[in-house]
LOFI-86147 format. One line per field, with one value per atom (N, C-alpha, C): x, y, z; atom name. Coordinates in nm, 2 decimals. Atoms other than C-alpha are relative to their C-alpha. Layout:
<pts>
x: X;...;
y: Y;...;
z: Z;...;
a: CA;...;
</pts>
This chain:
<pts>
x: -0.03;0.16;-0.10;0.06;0.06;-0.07;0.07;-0.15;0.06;-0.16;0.06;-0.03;0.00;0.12;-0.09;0.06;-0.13;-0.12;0.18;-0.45;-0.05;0.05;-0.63;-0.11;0.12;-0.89;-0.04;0.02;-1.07;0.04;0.03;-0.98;-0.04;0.09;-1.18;-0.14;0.13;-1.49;-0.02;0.03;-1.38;0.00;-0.02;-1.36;0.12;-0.12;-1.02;0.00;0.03;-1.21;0.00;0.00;-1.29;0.09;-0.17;-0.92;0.06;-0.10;-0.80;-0.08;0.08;-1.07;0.05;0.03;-0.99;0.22;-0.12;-0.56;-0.03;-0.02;-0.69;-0.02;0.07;-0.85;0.10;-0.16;-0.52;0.05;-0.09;-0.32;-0.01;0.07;-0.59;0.05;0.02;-0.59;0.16;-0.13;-0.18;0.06;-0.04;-0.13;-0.06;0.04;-0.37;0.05;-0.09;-0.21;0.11;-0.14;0.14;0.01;0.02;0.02;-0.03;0.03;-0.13;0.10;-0.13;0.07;-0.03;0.01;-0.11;-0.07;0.06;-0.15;-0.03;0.01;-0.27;0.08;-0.11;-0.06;-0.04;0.00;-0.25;0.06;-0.05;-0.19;0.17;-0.14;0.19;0.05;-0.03;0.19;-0.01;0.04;0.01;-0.06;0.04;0.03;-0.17;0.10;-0.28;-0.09;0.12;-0.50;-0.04;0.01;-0.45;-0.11;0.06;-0.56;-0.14;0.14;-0.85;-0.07;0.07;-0.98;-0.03;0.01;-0.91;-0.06;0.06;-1.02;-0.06;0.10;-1.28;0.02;-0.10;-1.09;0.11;-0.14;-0.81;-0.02;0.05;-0.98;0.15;-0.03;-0.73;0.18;-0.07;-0.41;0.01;0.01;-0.55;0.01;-0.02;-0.54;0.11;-0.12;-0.19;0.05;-0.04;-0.13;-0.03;-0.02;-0.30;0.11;-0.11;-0.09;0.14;-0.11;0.24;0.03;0.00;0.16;-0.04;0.06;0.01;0.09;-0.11;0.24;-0.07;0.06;0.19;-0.02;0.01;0.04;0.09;-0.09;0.30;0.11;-0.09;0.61;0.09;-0.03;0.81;0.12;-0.10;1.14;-0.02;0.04;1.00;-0.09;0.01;0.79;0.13;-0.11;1.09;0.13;-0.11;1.33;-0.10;0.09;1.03;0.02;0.04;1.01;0.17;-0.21;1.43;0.00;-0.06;1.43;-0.09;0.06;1.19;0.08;-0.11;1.41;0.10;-0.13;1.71;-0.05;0.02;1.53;-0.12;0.11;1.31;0.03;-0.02;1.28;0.15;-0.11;1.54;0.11;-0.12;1.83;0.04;-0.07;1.81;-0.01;0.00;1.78;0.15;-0.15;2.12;0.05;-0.07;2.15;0.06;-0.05;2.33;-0.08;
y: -0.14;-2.14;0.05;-0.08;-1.94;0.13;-0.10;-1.65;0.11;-0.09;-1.35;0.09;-0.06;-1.16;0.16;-0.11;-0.86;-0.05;0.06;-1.08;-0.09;0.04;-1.22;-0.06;0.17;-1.56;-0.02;0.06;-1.63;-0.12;0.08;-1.95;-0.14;0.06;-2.12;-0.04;0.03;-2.03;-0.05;0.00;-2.15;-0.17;0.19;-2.54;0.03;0.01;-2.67;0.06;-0.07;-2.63;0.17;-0.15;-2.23;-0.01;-0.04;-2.18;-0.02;0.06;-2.35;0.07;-0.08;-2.16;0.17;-0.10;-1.85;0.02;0.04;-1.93;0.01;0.01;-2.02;0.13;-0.14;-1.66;0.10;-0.11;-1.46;-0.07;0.03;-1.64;0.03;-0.06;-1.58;0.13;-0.13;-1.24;0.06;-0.06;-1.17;-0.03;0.05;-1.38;0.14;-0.08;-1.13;0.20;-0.13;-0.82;-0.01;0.01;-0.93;0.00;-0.02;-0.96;0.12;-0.09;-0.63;0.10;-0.09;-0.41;0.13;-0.12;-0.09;0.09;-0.09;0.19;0.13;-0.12;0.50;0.13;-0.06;0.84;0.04;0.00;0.92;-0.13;0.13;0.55;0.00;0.03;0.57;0.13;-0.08;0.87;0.00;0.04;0.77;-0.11;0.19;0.36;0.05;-0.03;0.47;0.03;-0.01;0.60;-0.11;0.13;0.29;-0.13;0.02;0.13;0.02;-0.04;0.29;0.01;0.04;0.24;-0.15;0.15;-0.10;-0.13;0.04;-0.20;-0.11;0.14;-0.44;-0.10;0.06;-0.59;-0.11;0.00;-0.65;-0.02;-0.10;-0.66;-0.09;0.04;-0.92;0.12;-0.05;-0.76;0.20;-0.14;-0.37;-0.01;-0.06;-0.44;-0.03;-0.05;-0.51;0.12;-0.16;-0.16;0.04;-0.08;0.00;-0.05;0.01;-0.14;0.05;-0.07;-0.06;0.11;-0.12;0.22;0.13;-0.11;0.45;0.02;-0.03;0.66;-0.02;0.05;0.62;0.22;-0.16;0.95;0.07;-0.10;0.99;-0.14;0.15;0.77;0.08;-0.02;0.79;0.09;-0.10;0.92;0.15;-0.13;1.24;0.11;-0.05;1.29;0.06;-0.09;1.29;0.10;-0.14;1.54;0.10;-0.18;1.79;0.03;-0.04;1.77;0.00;-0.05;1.77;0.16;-0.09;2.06;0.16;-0.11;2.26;0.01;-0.01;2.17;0.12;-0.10;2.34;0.17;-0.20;2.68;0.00;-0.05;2.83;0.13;-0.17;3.23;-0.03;-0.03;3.17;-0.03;0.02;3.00;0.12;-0.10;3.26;0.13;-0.14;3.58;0.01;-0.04;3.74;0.07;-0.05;3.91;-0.14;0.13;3.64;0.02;
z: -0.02;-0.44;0.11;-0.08;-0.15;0.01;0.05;-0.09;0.06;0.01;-0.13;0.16;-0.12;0.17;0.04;0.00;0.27;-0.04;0.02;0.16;0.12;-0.13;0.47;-0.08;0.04;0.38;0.18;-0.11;0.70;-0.02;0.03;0.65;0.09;-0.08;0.92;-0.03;0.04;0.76;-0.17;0.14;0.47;-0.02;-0.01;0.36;-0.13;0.09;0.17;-0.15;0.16;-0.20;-0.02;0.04;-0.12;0.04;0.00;-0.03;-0.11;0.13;-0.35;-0.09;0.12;-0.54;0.02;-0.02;-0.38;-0.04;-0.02;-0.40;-0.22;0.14;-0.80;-0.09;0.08;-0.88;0.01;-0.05;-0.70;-0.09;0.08;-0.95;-0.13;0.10;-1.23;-0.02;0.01;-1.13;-0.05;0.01;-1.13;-0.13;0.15;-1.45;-0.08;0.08;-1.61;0.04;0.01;-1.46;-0.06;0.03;-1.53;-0.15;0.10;-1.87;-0.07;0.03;-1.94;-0.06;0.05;-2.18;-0.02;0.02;-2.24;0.13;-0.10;-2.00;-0.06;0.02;-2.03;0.02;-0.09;-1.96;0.11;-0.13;-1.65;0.09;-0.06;-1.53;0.02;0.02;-1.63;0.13;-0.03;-1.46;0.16;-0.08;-1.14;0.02;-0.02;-1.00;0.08;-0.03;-0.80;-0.07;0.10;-1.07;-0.06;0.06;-1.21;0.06;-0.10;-0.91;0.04;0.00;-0.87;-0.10;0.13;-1.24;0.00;0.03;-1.21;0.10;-0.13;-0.85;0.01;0.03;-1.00;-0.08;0.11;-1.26;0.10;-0.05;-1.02;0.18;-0.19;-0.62;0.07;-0.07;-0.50;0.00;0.05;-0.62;0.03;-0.03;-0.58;0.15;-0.14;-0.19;0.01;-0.03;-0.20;-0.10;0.07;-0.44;0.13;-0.14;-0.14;0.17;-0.10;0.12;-0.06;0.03;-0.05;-0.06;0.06;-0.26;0.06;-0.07;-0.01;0.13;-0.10;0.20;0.13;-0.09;0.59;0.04;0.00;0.71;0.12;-0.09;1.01;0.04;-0.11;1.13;0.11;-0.11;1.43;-0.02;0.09;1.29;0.00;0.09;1.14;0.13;-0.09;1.47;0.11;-0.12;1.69;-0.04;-0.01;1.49;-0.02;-0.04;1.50;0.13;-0.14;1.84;0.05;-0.02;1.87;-0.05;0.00;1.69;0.02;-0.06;1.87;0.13;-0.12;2.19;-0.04;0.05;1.96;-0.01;0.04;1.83;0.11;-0.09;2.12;0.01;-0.06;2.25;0.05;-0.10;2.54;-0.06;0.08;2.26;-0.08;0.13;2.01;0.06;-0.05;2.26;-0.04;0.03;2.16;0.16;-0.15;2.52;0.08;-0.08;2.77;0.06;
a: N;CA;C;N;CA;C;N;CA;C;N;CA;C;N;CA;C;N;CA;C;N;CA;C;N;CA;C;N;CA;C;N;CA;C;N;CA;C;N;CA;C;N;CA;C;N;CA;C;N;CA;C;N;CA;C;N;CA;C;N;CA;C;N;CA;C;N;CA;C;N;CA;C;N;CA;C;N;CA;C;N;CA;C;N;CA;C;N;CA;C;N;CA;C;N;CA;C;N;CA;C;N;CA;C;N;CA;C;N;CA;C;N;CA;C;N;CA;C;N;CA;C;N;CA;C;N;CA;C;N;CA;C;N;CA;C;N;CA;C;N;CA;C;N;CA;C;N;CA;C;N;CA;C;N;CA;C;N;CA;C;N;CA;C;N;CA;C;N;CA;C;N;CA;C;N;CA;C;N;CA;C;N;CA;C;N;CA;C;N;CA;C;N;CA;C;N;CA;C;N;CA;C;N;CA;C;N;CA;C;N;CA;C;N;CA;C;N;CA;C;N;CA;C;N;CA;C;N;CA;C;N;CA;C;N;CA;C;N;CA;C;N;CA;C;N;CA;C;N;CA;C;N;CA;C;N;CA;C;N;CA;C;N;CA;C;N;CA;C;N;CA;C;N;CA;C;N;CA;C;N;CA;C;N;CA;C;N;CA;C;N;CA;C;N;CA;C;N;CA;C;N;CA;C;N;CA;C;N;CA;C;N;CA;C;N;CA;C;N;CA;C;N;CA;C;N;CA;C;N;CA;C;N;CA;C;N;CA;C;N;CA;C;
</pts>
């Protein structure tokens, strides 16, 4: 098993044993989340609170929650129909005189 995607191992400075130790503790770690039955209702309520209660419990696993769980604060999309639709509505479009 490989190590899941969004975890970064220098693994240069590592030797083969810490990679297989480090490959054995992400697996540790996912078994024991995937196991976990009781949440709380803030938890249920918010994956991130969870997240951040559990952080140390959970480090390998909580940096991929932050990577997927955390919106991106701007994409490109969303920039260019603002700026489309300040082209559309300006003074000189909506003057009613011709």
């Amino acid at each position: 098993m490989g190590i899941p995607m969004g975890i970064s191992i220098p693994t240069a400075a590592l030797s083969a044993g810490d990679v297989d130790r480090q490959e054995n503790d992400i697996v540790r770690e996912m078994t024991a989340y995937l196991c976990l039955i009781r949440l709380t209702a803030d938890e249920k309520l918010s994956p991130l609170t969870f997240w951040k209660k559990h952080h140390d419990v959970y480090p390998n696993v909580s940096v991929l929650a932050r990577v997927y769980l955390t919106p991106r604060a701007s994409s490109m999309p969303v920039e260019g129909l603002f700026s489309d639709s300040g082209l559309i509505k300006n003074a000189r479009r909506s003057a009613i005189a011709p």
